[in-house]
C-alpha positions as CSV (number, residue, x, y, z in Angstrom):
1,X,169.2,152.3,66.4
2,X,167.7,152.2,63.0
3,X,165.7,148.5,62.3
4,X,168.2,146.5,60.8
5,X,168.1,145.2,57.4
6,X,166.6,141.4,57.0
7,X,169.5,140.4,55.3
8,X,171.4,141.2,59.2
9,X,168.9,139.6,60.9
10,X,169.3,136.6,58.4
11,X,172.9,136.0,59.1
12,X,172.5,136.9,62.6
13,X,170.5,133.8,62.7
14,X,173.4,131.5,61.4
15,X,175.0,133.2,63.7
16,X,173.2,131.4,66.2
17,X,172.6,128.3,64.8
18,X,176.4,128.0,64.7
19,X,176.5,129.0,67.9
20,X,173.8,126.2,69.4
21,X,176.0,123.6,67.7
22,X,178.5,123.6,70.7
23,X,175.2,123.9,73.1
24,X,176.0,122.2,76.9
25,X,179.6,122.3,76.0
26,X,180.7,125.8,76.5
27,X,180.5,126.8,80.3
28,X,181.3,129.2,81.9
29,X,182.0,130.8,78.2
30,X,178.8,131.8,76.4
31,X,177.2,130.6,73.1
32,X,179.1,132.3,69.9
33,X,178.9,131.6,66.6
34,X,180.0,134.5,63.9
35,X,180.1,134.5,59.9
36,X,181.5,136.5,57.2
37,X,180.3,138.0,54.2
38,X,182.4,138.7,51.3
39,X,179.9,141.0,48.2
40,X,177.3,138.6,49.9
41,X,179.2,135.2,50.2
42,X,180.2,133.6,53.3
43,X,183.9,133.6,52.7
44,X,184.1,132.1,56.5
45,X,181.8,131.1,59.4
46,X,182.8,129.1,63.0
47,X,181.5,128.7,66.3
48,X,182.9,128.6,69.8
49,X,183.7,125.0,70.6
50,X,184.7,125.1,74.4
51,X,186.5,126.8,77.2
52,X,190.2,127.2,76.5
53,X,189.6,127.0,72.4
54,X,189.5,129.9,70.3
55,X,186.5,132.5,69.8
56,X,184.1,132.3,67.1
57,X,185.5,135.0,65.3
58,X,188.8,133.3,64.9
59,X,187.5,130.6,63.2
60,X,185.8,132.5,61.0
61,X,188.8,134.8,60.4
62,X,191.4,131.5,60.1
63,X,188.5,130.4,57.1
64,X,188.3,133.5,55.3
65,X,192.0,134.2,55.3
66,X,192.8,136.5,52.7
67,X,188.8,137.1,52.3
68,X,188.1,138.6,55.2
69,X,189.6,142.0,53.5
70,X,186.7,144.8,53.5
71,X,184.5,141.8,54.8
72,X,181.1,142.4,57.0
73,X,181.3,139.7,60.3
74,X,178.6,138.8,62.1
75,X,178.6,137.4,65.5
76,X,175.9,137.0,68.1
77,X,177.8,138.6,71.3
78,X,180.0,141.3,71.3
79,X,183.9,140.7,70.8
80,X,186.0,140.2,73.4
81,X,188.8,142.8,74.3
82,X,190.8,141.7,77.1
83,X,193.4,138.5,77.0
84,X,192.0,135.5,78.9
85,X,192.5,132.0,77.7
86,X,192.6,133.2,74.1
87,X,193.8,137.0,73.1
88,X,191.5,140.0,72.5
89,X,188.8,138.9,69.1
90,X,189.3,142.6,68.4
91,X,192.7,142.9,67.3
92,X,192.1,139.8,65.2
93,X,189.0,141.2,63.7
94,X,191.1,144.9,63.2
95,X,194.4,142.8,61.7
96,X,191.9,140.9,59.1
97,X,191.1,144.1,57.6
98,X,187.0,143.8,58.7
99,X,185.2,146.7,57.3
100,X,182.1,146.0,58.9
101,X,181.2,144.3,62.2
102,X,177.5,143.2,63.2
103,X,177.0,142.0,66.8
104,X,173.5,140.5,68.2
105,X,174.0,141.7,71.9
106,X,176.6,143.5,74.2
107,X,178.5,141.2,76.4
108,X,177.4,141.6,79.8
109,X,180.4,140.6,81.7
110,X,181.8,143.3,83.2
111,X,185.4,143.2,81.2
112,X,183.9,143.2,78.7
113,X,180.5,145.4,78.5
114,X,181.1,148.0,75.4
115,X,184.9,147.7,75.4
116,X,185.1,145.4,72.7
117,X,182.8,147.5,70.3
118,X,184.8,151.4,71.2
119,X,187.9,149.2,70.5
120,X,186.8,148.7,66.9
121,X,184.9,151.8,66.1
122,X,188.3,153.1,67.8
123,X,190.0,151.3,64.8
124,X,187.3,152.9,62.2
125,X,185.4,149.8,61.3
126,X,181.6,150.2,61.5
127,X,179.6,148.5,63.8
128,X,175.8,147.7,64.5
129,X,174.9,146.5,67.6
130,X,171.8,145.0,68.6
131,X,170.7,143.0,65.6
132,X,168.0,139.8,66.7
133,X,168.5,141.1,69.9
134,X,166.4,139.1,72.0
135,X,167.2,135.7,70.5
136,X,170.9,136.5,71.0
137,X,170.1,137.1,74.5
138,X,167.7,134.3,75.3
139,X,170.1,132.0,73.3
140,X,173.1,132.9,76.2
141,X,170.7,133.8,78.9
142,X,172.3,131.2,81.4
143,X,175.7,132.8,80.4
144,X,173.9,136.1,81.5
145,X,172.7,135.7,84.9
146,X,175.6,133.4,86.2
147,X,178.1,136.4,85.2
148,X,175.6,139.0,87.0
149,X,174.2,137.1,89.3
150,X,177.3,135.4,90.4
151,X,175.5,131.3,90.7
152,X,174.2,129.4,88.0
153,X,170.9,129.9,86.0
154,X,168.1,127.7,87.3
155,X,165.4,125.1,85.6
156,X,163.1,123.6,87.2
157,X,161.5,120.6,85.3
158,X,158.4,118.6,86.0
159,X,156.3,116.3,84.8
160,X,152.5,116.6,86.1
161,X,148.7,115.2,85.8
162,X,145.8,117.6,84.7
163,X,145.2,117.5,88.9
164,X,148.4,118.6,89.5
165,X,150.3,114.9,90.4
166,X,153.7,114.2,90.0
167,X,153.2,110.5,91.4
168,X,150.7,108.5,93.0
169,X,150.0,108.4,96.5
170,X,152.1,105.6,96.3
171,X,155.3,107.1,94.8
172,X,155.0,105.4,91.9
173,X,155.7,108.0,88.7
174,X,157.0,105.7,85.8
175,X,155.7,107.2,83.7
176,X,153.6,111.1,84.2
177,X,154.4,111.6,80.3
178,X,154.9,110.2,76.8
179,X,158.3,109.0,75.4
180,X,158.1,112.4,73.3
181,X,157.9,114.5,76.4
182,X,160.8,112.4,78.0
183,X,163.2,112.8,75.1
184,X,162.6,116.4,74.6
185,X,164.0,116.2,78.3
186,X,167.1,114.3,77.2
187,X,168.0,117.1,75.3
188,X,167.6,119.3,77.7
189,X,169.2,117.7,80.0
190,X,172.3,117.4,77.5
191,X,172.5,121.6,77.3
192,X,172.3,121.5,80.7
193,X,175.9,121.5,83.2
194,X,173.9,119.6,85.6
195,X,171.0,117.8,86.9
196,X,170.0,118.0,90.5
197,X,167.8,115.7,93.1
198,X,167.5,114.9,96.2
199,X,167.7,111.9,98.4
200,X,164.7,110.8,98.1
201,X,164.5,111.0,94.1
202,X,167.5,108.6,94.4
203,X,166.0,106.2,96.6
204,X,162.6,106.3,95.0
205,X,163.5,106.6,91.3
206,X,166.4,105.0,91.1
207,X,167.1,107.3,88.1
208,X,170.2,107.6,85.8
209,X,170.1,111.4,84.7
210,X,171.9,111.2,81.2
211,X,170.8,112.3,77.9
212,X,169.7,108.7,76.9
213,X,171.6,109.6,73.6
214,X,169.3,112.4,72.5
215,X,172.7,114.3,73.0
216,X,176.1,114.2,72.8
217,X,177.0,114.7,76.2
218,X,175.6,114.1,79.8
219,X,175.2,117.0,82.4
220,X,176.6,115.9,86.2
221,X,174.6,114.5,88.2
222,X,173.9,115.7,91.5
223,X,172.5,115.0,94.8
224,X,171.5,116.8,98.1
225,X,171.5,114.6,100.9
226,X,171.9,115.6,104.3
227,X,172.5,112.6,105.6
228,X,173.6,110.7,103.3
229,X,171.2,108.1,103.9
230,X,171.7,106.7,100.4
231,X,171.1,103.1,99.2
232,X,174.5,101.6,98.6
233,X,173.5,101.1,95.0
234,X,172.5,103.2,92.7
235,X,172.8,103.9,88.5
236,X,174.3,107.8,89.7
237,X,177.4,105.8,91.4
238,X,178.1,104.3,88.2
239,X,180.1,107.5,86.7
240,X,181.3,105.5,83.7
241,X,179.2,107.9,81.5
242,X,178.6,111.0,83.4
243,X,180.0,112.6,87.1
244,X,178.6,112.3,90.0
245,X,178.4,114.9,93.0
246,X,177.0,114.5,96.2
247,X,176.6,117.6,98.6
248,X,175.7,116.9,102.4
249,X,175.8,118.3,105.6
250,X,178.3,117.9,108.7
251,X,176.2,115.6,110.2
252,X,176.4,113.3,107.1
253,X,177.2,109.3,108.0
254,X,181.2,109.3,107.4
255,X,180.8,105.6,106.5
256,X,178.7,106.1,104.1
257,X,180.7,109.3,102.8
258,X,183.5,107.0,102.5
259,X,181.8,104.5,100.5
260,X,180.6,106.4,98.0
261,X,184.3,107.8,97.5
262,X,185.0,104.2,97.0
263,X,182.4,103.9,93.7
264,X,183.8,107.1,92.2
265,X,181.5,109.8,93.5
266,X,182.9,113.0,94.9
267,X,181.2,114.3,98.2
268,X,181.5,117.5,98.8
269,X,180.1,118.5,102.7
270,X,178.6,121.9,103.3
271,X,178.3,123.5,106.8
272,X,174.6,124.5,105.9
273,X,173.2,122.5,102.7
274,X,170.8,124.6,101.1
275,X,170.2,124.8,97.4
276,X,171.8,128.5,97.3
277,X,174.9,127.4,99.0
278,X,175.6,124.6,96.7
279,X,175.2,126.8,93.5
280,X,177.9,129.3,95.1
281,X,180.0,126.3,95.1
282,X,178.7,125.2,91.7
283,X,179.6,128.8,90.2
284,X,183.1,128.5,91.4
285,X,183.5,124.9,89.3
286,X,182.3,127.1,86.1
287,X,179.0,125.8,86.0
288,X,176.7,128.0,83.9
289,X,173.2,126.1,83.9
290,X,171.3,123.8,86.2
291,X,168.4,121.7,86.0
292,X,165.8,121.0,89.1
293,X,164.5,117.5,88.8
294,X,163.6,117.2,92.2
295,X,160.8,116.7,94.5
296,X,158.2,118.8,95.4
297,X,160.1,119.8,99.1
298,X,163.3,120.9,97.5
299,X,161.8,122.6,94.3
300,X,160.3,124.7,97.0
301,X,163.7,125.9,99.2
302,X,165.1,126.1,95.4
303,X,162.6,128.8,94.5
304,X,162.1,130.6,97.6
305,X,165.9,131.3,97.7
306,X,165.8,132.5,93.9
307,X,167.7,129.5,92.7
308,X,165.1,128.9,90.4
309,X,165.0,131.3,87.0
310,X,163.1,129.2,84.4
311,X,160.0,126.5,84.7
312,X,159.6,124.0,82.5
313,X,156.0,122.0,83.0
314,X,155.1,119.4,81.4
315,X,151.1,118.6,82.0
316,X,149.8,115.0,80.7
317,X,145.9,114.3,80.1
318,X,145.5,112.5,83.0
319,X,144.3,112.3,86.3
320,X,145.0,110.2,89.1
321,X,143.3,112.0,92.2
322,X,144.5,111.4,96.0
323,X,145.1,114.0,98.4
324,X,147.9,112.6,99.6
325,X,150.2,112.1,96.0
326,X,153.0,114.3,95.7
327,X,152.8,117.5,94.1
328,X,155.8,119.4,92.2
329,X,156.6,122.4,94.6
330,X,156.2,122.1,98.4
331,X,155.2,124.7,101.0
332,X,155.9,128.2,100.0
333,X,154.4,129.7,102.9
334,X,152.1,131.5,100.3
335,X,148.1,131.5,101.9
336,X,146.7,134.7,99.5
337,X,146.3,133.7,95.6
338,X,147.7,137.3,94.9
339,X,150.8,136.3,96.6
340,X,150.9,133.7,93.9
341,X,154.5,133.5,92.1
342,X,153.7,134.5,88.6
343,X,155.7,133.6,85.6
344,X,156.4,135.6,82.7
345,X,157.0,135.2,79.0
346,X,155.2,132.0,78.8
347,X,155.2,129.8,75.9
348,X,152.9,126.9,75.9
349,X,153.9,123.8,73.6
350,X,152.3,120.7,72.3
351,X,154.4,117.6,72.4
352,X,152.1,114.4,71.4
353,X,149.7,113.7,73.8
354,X,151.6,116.4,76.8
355,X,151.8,120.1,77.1
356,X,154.9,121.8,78.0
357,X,154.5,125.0,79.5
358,X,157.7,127.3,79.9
359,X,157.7,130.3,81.5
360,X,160.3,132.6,83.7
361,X,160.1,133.5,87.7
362,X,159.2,136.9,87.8
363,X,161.1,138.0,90.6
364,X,164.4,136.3,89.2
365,X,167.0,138.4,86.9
366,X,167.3,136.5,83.6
């Protein structure tokens, strides 16, 4: 296609600012926001609030009313066309009278993939696909791979010394980073469906797993234990503010199962508990994203069975030596530096004192 004009790109970029406004809140629908133009006015503009609500577009439409006659819409991912929760976005857009129709990407879910866009080109409205393309698709890249890959899209988070540290050989680890680096976690953590650690996190940290208010919402928190050899408490059995899921094995203590039942935590046992068989289950719930705050051991059987998509490092300026203080991945079985996992697309950010370097698992779909 041609390059699209920068007044596209411009509203494709509301688009997605209306779109990011219902961030964390969406799975396992994607990100969409959609506008429309009326001789260059927004006569209407709306976002996808939640699973089971309507579409983007039909807020939009329900704003423009009358308006939306010989109107241009704009709306990051392509319309729907099949019935699901909510009917087709298509025969909305074709019953509003829509003259134009600008979409960012093409839905990759499989009932949808190009129907919706032959549906309306079917109808004789105009449309441009492809406009900000790669923003649209980073913006609902965990929508993405859970629909192709069929489990959720992974982050892995840590917090590291220059030497590479994650705590002292002691455990200790409050804190690795600034306040700034921990908040800009927060929010993370609040676009996130969930937050995962292990056992020994919870008996080591101790740590709650919210948003701390730097978001609206808190992901679920949850815990691989195979054992569940759990202190008896714990701020992730309090699930006044946010779930909590434990997975363990067969050979988990029933006692203890049975107490954490008691405090409002749901156990779910798994004959083999490894990080890819928990996001199958995971998947099945409708979870879209994860986030890997774990130790160094699990971060490793996360990544090594491609449960891992994303990396999100943060480095402070210190260093705290020790050859025995934990380090954020475990044994990969990797003994040749060109074996070496590389990352791709990396983005390296400032935050006060820290530096947060992002940066995608090459061998993982994204």
């Amino acid at each position: 296609m041609s390059d699209p004009s920068t007044t596209d790109v411009a509203w494709m970029q509301r688009c997605r600012e209306l779109a990011s406004q219902a961030a964390g809140k969406t799975s396992p629908n994607p990100l969409v926001g959609s506008v429309i133009l009326q001789n260059g006015q927004v006569v209407g503009e709306g976002f996808h609030p939640g699973a089971g609500q309507p579409h983007a577009e039909v807020f939009a439409l329900r704003a423009a009313g009358d308006r939306a006659q010989g109107a241009t819409l704009y709306v990051n991912l392509e319309p729907c066309n099949h019935t699901g929760r909510t009917p087709p976005c298509t025969e909305a857009v074709i019953a509003a009278g829509i003259k134009r129709v600008v979409i960012g990407m093409i839905d990759p879910a499989p009932w949808v993939a190009g129907k919706g866009v032959t549906r309306l080109r079917q109808a004789g409205i105009a449309v441009t696909v492809g406009v900000d393309e790669v923003a649209c698709q980073k913006l609902n890249e965990a929508f993405s791979h859970s629909v192709l890959q069929q489990r959720p899209f992974g982050i892995l988070k840590y917090a590291m010394t220059l030497d590479g540290k994650i705590a002292a050989s002691s455990g200790h680890s409050a804190w690795v980073t600034g306040a700034a680096s921990r908040a800009w976690v927060h929010r993370l953590r609040s676009h996130c469906d969930a937050v995962i650690v292990g056992g020994q996190t919870v008996r080591r940290d101790n740590p709650r797993l919210t948003s701390h208010g730097q978001g609206d919402r808190n992901p679920t928190r949850i815990v691989m234990s195979r054992h569940l050899d759990l202190p008896a408490q714990a701020n992730l059995w309090d699930v006044s503010q946010a779930k909590t899921l434990v997975f363990c094995s067969s050979e988990r203590s029933s006692e203890r199962e049975q107490q954490l039942q008691q405090q409002g935590v749901e156990v779910i046992v798994l004959p083999v508990l490894e990080p890819l068989e928990m996001l199958k289950v995971l998947h099945e719930r409708g979870f879209q994203s994860v986030l890997w705050e774990c130790g160094g051991q699990l971060a490793a059987r996360a990544i090594a069975q491609n449960c891992v998509q994303k990396v999100d490092a943060f480095v402070a300026p210190k260093i705290i030596g020790g050859t025995t203080a934990p380090t954020p991945v475990g044994e990969l079985e990797i003994f040749k530096m060109n074996e070496a996992i590389a990352l791709t697309d990396v983005t390296v950010t400032q935050i006060a004192p820290d530096v947060l370097i992002e940066g995608y698992i090459a061998h993982s779909a994204h």
